[in-house]
LOMIPA-615396 format. One record per atom (N, C-alpha, C): residue in one letter; x, y, z. Coordinates in steps of 0.1 Angstrom, whole numbers, padded with zeros to 4 digits, always signed. Each point is the difference from the previous one (the first is absolute). Example, Ala and Ser with C-alpha at 12.3 -4.5 7.8 and 13.67 -1.06 7.14 Angstrom:
// LOMIPA-615396
a+0132-0057+0078a-0009+0012+0000a+0009+0012+0000s-0004+0011-0007s+0009+0011+0000s-0008+0011+0008
//
This chain:
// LOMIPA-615396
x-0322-0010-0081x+0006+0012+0007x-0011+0010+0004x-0008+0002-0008x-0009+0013+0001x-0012-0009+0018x-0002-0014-0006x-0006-0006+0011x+0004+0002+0013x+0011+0001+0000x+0011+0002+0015x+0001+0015+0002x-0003+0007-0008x-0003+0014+0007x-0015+0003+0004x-0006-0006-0010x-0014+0001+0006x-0001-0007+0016x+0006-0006+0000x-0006-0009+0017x+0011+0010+0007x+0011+0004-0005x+0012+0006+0014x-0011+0017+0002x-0006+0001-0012x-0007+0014+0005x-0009-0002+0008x-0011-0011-0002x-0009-0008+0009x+0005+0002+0016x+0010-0007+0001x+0008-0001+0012x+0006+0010+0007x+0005+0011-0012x+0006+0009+0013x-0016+0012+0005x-0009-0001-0007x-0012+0007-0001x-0010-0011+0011x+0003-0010+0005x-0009-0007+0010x+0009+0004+0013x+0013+0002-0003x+0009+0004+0013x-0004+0013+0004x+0000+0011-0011x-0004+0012+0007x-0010+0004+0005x-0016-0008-0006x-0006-0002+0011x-0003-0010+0013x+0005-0009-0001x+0004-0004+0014x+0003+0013+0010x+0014+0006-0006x+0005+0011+0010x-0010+0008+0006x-0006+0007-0012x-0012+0004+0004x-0007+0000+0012x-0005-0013-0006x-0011-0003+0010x+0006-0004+0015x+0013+0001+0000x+0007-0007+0018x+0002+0014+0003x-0002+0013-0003x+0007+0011+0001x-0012+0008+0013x+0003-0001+0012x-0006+0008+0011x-0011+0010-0004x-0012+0003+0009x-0005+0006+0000x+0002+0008+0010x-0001+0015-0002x+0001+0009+0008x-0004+0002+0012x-0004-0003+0013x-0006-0003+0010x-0014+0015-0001x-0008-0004+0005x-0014+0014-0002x+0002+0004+0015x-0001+0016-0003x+0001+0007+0013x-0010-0002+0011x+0005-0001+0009x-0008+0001+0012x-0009+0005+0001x-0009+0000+0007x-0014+0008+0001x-0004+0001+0018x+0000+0012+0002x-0001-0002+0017x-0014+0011+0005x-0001-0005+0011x-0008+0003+0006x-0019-0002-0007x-0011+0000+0007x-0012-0005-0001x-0009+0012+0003x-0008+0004-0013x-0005+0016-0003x-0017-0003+0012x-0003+0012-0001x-0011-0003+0010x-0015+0001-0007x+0000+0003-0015x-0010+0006-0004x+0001+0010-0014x-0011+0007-0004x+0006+0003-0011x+0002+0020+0004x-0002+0001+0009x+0004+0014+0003x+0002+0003+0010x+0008+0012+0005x+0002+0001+0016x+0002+0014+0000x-0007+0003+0008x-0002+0016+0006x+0000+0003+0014x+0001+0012+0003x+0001+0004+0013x-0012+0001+0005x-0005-0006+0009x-0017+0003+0001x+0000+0006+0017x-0008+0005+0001x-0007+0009+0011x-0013-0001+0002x-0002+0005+0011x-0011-0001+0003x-0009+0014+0000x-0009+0004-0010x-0005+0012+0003x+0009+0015-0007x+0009-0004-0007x+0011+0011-0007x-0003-0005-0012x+0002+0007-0004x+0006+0000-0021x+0013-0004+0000x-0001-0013-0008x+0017+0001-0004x+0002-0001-0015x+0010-0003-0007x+0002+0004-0012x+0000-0020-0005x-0005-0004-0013x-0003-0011-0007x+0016-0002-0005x+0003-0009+0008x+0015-0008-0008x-0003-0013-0003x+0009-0006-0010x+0007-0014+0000x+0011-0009+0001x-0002-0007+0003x+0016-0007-0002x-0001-0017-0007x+0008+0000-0009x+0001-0014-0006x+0001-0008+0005x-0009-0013+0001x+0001-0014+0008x+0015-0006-0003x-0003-0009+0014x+0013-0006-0006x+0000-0016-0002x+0008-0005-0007x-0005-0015-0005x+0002-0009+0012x-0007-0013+0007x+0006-0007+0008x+0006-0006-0004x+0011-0004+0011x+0018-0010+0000x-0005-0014-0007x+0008-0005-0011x-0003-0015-0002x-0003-0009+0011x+0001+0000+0012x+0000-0006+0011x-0016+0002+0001x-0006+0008+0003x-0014+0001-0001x-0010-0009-0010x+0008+0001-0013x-0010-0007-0007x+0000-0014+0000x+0013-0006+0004x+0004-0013+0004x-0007-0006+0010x-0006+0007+0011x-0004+0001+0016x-0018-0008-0008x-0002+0009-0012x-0011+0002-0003x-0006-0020-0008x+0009-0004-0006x+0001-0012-0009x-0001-0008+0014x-0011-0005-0005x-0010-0017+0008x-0006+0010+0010x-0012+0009-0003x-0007+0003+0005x-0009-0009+0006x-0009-0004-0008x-0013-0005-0002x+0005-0015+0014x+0013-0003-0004x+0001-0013+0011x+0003+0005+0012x+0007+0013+0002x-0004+0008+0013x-0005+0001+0006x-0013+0003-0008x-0014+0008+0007x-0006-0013+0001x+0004-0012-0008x-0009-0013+0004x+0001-0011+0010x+0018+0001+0006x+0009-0005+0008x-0009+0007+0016x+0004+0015-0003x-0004+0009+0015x-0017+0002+0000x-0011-0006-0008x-0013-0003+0004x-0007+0012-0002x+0005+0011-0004x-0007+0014+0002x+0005+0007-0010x-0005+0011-0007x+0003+0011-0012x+0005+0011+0011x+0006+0008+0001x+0002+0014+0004x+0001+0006-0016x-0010+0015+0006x-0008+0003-0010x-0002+0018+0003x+0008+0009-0009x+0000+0013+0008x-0009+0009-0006x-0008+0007+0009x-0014+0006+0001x-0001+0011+0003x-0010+0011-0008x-0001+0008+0008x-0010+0001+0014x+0004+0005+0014x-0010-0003+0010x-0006+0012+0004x-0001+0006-0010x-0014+0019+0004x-0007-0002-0012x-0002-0007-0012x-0004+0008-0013x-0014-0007+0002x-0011+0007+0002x-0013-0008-0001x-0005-0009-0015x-0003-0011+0001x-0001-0005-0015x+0009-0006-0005x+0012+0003+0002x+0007-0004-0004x+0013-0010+0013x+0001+0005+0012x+0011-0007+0007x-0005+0008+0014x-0007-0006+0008x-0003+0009+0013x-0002-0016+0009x+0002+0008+0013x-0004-0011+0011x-0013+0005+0007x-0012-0010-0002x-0006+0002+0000x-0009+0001+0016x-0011+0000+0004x-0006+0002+0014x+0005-0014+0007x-0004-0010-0009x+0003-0014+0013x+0016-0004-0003x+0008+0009-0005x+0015-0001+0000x+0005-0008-0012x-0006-0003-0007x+0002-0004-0012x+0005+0004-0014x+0011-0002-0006x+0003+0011-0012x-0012-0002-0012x-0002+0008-0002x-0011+0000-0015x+0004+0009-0011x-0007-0003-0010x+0003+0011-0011x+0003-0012-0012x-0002+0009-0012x+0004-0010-0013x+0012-0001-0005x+0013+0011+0005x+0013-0008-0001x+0001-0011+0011x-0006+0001+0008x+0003-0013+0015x-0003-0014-0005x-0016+0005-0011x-0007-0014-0004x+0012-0007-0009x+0005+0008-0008x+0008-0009-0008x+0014-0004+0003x+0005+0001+0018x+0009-0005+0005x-0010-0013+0001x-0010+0000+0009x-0008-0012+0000x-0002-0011-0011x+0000+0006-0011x+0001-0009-0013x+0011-0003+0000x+0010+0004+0001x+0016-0006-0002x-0002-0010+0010x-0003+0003+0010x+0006-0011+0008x-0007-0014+0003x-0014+0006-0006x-0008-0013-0006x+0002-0007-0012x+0005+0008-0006x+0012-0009-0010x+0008-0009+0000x+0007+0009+0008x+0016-0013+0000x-0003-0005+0017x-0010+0005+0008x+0001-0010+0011x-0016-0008+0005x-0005+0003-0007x-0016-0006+0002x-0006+0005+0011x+0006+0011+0002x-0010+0008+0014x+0000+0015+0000x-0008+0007-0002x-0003+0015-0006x+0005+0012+0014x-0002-0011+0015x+0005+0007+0007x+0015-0003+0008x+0008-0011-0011x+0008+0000+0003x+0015+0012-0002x-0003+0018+0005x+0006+0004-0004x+0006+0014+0011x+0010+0007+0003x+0001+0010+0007x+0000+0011-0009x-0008+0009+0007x+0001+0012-0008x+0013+0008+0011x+0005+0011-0012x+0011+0009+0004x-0002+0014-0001x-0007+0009+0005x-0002+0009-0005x+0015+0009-0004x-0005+0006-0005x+0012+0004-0006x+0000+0019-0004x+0004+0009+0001x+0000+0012-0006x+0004+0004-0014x+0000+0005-0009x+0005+0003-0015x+0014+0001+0001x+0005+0007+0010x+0020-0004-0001x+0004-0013+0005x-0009-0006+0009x+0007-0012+0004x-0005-0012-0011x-0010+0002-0011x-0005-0013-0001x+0014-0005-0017x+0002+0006-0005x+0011+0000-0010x+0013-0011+0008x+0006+0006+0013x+0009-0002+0009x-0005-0020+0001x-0012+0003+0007x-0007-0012+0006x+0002-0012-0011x-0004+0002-0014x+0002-0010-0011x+0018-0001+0000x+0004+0008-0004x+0017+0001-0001x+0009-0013+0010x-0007+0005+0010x+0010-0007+0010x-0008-0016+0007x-0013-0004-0009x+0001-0010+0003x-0015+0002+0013x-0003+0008+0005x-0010+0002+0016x-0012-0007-0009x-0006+0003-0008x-0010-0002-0003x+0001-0010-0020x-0010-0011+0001x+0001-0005-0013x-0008+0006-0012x-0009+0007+0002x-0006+0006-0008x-0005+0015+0002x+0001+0010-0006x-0007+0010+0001x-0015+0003+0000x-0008+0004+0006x-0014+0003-0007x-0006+0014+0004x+0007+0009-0001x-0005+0012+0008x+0001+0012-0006x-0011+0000-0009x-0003+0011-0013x+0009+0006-0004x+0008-0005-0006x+0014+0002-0009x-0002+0001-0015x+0002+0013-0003x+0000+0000-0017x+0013-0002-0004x-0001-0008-0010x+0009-0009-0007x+0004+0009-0016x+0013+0006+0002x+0008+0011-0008x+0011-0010-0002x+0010+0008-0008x+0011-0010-0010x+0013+0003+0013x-0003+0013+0004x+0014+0003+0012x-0001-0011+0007x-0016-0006+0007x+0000-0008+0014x+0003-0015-0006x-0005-0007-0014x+0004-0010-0007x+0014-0001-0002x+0012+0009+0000x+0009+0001-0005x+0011+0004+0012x+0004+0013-0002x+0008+0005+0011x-0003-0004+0012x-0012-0001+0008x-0006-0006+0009x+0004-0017+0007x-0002-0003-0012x+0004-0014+0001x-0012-0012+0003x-0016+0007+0000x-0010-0007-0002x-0004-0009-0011x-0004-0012+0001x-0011-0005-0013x-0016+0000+0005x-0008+0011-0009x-0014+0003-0001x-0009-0016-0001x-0007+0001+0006x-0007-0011-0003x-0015+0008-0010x-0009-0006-0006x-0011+0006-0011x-0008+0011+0012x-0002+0013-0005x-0009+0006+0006x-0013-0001+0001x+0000+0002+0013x-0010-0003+0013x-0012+0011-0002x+0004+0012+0000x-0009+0012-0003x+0005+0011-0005x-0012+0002-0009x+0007+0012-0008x-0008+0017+0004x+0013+0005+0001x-0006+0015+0008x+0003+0011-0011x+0003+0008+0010x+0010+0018-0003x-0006+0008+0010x+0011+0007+0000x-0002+0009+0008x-0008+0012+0003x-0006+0004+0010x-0009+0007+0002x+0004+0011+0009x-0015+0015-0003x+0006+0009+0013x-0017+0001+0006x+0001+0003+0011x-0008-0001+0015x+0000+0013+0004x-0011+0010-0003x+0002+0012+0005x-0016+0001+0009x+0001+0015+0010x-0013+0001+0005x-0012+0008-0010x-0011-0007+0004x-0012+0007-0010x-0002+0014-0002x+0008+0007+0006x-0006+0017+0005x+0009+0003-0002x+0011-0005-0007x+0012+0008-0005x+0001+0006-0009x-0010-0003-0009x-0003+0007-0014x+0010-0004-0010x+0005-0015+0002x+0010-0006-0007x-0007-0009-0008x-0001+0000-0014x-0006-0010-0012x+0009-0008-0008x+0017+0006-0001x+0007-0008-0005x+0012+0002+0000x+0014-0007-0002x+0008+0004+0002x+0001+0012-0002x-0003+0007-0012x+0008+0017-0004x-0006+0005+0012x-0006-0003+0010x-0004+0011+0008x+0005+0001+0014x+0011-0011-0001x+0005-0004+0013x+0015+0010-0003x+0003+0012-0008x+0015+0008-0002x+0000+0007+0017x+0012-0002+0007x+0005+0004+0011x-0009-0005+0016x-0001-0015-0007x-0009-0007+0012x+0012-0010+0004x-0003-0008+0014x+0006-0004+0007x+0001-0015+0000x+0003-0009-0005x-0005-0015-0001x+0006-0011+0009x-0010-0009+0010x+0010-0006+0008x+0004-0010-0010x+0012-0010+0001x+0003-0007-0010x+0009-0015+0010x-0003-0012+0000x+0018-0006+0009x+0008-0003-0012x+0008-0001+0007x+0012-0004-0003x+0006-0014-0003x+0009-0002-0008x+0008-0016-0009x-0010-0005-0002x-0009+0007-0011x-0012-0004-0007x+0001+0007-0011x-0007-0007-0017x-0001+0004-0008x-0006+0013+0005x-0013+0003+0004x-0006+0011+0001x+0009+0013+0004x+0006-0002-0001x+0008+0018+0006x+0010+0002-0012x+0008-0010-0010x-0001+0007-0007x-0011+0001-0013x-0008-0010+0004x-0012+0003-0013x-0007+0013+0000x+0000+0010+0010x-0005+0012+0006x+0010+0005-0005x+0015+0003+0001x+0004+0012-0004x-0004+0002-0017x+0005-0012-0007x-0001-0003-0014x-0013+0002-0006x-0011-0003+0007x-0014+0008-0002x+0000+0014+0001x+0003+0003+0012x-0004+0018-0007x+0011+0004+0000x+0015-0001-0006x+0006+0006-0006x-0001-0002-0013x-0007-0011-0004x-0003+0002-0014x-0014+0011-0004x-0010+0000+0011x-0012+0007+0000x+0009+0016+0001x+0015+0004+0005x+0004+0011+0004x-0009+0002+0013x+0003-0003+0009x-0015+0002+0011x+0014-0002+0013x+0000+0011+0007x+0003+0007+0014x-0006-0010+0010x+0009-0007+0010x-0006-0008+0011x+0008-0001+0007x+0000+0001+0017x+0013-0008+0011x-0005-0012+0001x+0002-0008+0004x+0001-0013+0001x+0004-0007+0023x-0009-0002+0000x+0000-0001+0013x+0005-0015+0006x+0006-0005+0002x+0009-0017-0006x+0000-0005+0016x-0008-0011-0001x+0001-0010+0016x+0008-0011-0004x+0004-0006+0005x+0007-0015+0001x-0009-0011-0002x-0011+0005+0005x-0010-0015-0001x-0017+0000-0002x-0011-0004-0006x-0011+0002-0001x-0009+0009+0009x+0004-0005+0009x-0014+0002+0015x+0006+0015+0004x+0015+0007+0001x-0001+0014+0003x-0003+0008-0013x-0001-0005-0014x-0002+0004-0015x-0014+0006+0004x-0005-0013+0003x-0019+0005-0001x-0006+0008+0011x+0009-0003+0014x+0000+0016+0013x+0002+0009-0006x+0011-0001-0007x+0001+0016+0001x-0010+0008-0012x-0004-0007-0011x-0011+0006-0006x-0011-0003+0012x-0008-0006+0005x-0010+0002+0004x-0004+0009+0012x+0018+0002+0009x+0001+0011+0006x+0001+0017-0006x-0004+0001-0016x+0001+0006-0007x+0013+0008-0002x+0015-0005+0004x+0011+0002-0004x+0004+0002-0014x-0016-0005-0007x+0006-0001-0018x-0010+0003-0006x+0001+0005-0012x-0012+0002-0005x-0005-0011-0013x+0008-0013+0000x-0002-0008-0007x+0008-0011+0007x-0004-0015-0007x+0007-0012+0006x+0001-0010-0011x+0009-0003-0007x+0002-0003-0009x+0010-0017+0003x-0010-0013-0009x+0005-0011+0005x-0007-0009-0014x+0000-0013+0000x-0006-0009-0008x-0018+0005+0001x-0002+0002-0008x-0016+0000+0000x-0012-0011+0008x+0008-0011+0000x-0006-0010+0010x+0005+0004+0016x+0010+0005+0003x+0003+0003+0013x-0006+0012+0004x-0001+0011-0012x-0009+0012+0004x-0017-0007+0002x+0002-0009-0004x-0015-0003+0007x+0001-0009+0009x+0007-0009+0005x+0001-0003+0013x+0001+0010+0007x+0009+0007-0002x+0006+0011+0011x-0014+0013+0003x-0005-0003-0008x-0015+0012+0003x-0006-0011+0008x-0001-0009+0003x-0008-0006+0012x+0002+0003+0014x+0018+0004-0005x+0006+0002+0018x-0004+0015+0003x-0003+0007-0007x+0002+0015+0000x-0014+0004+0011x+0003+0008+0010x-0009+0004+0011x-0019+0003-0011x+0000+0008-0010x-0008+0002-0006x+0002-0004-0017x-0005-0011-0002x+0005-0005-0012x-0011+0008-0014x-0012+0002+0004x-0006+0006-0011x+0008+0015-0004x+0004+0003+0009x+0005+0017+0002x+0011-0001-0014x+0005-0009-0006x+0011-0004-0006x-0006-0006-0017x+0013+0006-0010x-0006-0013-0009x+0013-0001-0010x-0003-0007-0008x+0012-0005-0010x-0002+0004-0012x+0010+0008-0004x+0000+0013-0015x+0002-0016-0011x-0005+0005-0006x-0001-0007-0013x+0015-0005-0011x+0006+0010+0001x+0011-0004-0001x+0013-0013+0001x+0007-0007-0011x+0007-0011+0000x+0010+0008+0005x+0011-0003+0009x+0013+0005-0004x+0010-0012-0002x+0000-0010-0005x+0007-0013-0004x-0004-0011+0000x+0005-0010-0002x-0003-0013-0001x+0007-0009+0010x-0008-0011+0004x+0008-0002+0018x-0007-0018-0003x+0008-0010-0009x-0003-0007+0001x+0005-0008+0014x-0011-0010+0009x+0005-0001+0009x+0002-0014+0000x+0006-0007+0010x+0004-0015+0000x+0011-0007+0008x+0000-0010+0001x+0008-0005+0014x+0015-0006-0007x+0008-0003+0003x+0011+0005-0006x+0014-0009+0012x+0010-0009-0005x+0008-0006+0009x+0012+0002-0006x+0014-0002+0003x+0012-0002-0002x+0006-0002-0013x+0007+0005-0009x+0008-0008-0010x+0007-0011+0001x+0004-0007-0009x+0005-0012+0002x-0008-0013+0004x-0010+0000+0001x-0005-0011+0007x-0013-0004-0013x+0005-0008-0013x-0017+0003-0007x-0008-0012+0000x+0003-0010+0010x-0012-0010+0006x-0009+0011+0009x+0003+0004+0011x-0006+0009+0009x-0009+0013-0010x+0005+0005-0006x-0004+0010-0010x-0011-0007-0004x+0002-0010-0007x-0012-0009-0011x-0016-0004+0008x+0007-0007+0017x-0012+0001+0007x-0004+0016+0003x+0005+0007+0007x-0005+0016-0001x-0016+0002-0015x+0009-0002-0011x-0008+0008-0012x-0007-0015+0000x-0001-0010-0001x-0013-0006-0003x-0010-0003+0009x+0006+0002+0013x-0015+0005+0013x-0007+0008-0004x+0007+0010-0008x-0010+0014+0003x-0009-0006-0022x+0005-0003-0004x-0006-0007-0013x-0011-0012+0002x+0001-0005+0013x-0011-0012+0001x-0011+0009+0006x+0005+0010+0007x-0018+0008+0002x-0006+0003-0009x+0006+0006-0009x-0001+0006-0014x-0008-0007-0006x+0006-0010-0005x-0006-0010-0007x-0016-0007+0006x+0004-0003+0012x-0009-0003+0010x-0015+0004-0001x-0001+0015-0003x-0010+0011-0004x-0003-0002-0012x+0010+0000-0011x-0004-0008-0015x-0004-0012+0001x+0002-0008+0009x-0008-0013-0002x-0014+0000+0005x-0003+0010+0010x-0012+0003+0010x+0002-0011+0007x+0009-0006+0008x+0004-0008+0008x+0002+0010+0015x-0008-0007+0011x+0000+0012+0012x+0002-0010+0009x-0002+0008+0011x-0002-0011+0014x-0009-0004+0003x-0014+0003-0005x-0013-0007+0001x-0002-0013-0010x+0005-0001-0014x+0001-0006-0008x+0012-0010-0002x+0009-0003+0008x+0011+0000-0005x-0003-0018+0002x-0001-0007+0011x-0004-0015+0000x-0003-0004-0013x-0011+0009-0006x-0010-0008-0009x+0009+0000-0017x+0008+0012+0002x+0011+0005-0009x+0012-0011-0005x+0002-0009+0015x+0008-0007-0001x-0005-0015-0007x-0012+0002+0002x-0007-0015-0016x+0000+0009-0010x+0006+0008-0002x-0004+0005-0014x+0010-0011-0014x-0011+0002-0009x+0010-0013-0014x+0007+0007-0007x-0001+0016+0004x+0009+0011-0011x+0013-0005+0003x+0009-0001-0008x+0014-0002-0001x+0007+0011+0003x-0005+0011-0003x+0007+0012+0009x-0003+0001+0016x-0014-0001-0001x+0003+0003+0016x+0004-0011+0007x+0001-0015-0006x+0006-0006+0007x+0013+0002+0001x+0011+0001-0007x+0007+0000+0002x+0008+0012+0007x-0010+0013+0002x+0003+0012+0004x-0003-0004+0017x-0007-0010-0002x-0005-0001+0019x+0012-0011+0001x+0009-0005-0008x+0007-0013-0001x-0004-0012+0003x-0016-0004-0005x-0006-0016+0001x+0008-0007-0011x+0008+0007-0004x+0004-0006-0012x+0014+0005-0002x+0013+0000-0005x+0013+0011-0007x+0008-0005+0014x+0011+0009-0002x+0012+0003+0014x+0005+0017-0003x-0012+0001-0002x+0001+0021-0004x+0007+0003+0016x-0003-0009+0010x+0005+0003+0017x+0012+0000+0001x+0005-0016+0000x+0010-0006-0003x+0012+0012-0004x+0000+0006-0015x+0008+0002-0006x+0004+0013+0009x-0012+0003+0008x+0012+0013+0011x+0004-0002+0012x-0001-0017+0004x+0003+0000+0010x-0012+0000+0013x-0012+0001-0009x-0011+0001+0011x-0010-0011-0002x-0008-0005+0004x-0010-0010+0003x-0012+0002-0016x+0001-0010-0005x-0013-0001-0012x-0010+0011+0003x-0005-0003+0008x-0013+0011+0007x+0002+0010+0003x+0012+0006-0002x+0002+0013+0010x-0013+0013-0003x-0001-0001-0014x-0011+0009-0004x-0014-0006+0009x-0001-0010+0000x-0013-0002+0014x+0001+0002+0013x+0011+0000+0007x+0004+0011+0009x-0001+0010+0004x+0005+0008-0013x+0000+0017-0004x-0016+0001+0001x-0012-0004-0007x-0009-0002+0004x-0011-0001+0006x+0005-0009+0011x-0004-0007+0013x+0002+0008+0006x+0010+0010+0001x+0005+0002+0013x+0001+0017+0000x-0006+0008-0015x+0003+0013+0003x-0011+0007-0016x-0004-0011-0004x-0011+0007-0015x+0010+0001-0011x-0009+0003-0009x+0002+0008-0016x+0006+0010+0001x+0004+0010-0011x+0002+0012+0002x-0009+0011+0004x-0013-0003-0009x-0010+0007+0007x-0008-0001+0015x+0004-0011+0008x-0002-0003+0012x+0009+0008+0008x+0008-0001-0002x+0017+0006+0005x-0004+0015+0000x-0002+0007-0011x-0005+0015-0002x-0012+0003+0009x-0009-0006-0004x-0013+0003+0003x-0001-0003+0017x+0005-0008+0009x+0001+0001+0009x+0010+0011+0012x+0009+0004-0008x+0006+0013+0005x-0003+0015-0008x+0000-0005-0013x-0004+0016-0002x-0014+0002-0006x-0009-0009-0004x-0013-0002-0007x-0011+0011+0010x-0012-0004-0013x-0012+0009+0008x-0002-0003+0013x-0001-0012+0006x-0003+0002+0011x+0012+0001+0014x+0009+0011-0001x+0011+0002+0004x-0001+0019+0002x+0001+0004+0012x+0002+0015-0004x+0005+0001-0009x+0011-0003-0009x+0005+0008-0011x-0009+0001-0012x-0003-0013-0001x-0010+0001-0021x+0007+0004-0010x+0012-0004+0000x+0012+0003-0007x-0007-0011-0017x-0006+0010-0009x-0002-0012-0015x+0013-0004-0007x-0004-0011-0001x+0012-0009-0006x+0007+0006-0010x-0008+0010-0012x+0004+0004-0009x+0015-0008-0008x+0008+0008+0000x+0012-0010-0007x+0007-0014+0006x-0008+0000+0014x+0003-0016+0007x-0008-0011-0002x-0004+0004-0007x-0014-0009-0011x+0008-0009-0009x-0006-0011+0000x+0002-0007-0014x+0003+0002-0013x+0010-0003-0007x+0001+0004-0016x-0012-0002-0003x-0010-0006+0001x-0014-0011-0002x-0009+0015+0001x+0005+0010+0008x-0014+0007+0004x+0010+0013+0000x+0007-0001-0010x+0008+0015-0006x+0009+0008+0014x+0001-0014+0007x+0015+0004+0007x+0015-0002-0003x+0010-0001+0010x+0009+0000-0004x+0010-0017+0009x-0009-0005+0004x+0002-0013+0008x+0002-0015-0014x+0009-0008-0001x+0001-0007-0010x+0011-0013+0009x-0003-0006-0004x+0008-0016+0001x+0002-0003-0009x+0014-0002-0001x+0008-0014-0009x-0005-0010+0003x+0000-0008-0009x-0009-0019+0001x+0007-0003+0009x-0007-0012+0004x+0001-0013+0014x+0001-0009-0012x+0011-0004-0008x+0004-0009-0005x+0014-0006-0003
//
């Protein structure tokens, strides 16, 4: 008797959850419309306006769906589309014989010597800071590379996945030498140009409102009238990534007349960055930018690289893939890292030919250095 209650309790307790488990899930709310960026303000040209925000908005499941079988997309249609900035010296500019250059540009070139075995198989898009968010969202462009610092809003609400950072900055301010300006506290009731749907405008207010420090804020839409209107002396400061303030002092009518206060005002890691939803596409993104990396840890270059490929090391063979299916498992060719190689350098090749000493800028590697040489540059294993 007692046995026949034990199994009928069995039984009505395997029914209830059955029920359970057949019992509907609530349908998840809609989610509408496609945000442009992580801030939006009223910008003008040459006026003060006041620093607002507005919360991103998430993209439509449809987007991220659009997003899944990238890699055979971009390998189907023969070419990467690849969105860039086209003013920023050093980093994304078209250059005298019409060609894009710069070290976000180089590492569209590595992508696409990646997954297509040709470095110039690729269109660049130039793109503006409100449109380039829009551009990934809806599918225009497959990858981002256009000095984007990578925050939890743009990973998240945004609806981007960061690929490993590319360069690491913060922000900077750019005043004239004869202004008798040495550091922020000295800039209370000065005028700062700043653009706009960029971390930088609100990293500005949050800096000297915590300094308590008096400023208008002079807000363009896009780089190139940011840096007119300071150098038409509209501002009495110009406030942007510390690598752009030093591009941007190249463009300036008198570039010595100028200099860059000492001052951090945040942290601006930067990095190229593509769609949610898609994490084959994602996986090539972050291990392009990890085979340069590595690349430089192995001292493997483009002058060296043939002789690299007899090497008996079991790491580098298998990191150049004479050996493994490290390729294979993303969908890309054994060799892809000899490609990346072949067709665009190491990481310090990549740097040093856009921003290195022999480059107007002389930008020191400092924290874009090797963990090896007390940077902050590191690879996960090629195993």
């Amino acid at each position: 008797m007692r046995d026949f209650i034990r199994v009928s309790a069995v039984l009505l307790l395997l029914l209830a959850l059955m029920a359970c488990n057949a019992a509907p899930s609530p349908e998840p709310a809609a989610t509408e419309g496609v945000g442009a960026g992580e801030a939006t303000t009223t910008t003008e040209t040459g006026s003060a306006t006041a620093v607002s925000e507005s919360s991103p908005t998430v993209p439509s499941s449809e987007g991220a769906q659009v997003a899944g079988g990238r890699l055979q997309a971009v390998q189907d249609r023969g070419e990467l589309i690849c969105g860039v900035h086209g003013s920023l010296p050093g980093f994304g500019i078209v250059d005298a014989s019409g060609e894009y250059a710069g070290f976000d540009v180089d590492f569209c070139r590595a992508i696409a010597a990646a997954v297509l075995g040709d470095p110039e198989a690729v269109e660049f898009r130039p793109l503006t800071a409100q449109e380039r968010f829009t551009a990934v969202q809806t599918g225009e462009v497959d990858v981002l590379s256009r000095n984007t610092t990578y925050t939890i809003s743009r990973d998240t609400s945004v609806g981007l996945d960061f690929g490993p950072v590319t360069f690491y900055d913060g922000q900077g301010m750019m005043v004239r030498k004869d202004s008798g300006i040495e550091s922020l506290e000295d800039m209370a009731g000065a005028t700062i140009c700043v653009q706009s749907g960029t971390t930088t405008e609100l990293n500005l207010a949050d800096s000297f409102r915590a300094r308590s420090i008096e400023f208008t804020p002079v807000v363009f839409s896009d780089a190139d009238p940011t840096r007119e209107a300071y150098n038409s002396g509209q501002c009495d400061g110009f406030t942007t990534d510390r690598s752009g303030l030093v591009a941007s002092q190249t463009q300036l009518t008198a570039p010595e007349d100028h200099k860059i206060l000492p001052d951090t005002l945040s942290k601006e890691p930067l990095g190229p960055s593509v769609l949610q939803g898609d994490a084959q596409w994602a996986d090539v993104i972050t291990w392009v930018v990890y085979a340069t990396i590595q690349a430089e840890e192995f001292g493997i270059d483009q002058s060296n690289l043939e002789e690299m490929l007899a090497s008996e090391d079991p790491n580098i063979r298998r990191f150049l893939g004479a050996e493994g299916e490290l390729g294979q498992g993303m969908g890309l060719s054994n060799d892809f890292v000899v490609q990346i190689i072949r067709g665009v350098g190491n990481y310090g090749e990549i740097y040093n030919r856009n921003l290195g000493p022999d480059t107007p800028f002389d930008l020191p590697r400092g924290q874009n250095s090797l963990f090896t040489e007390g940077g902050l540059l590191y690879s996960p294993p090629f195993r």
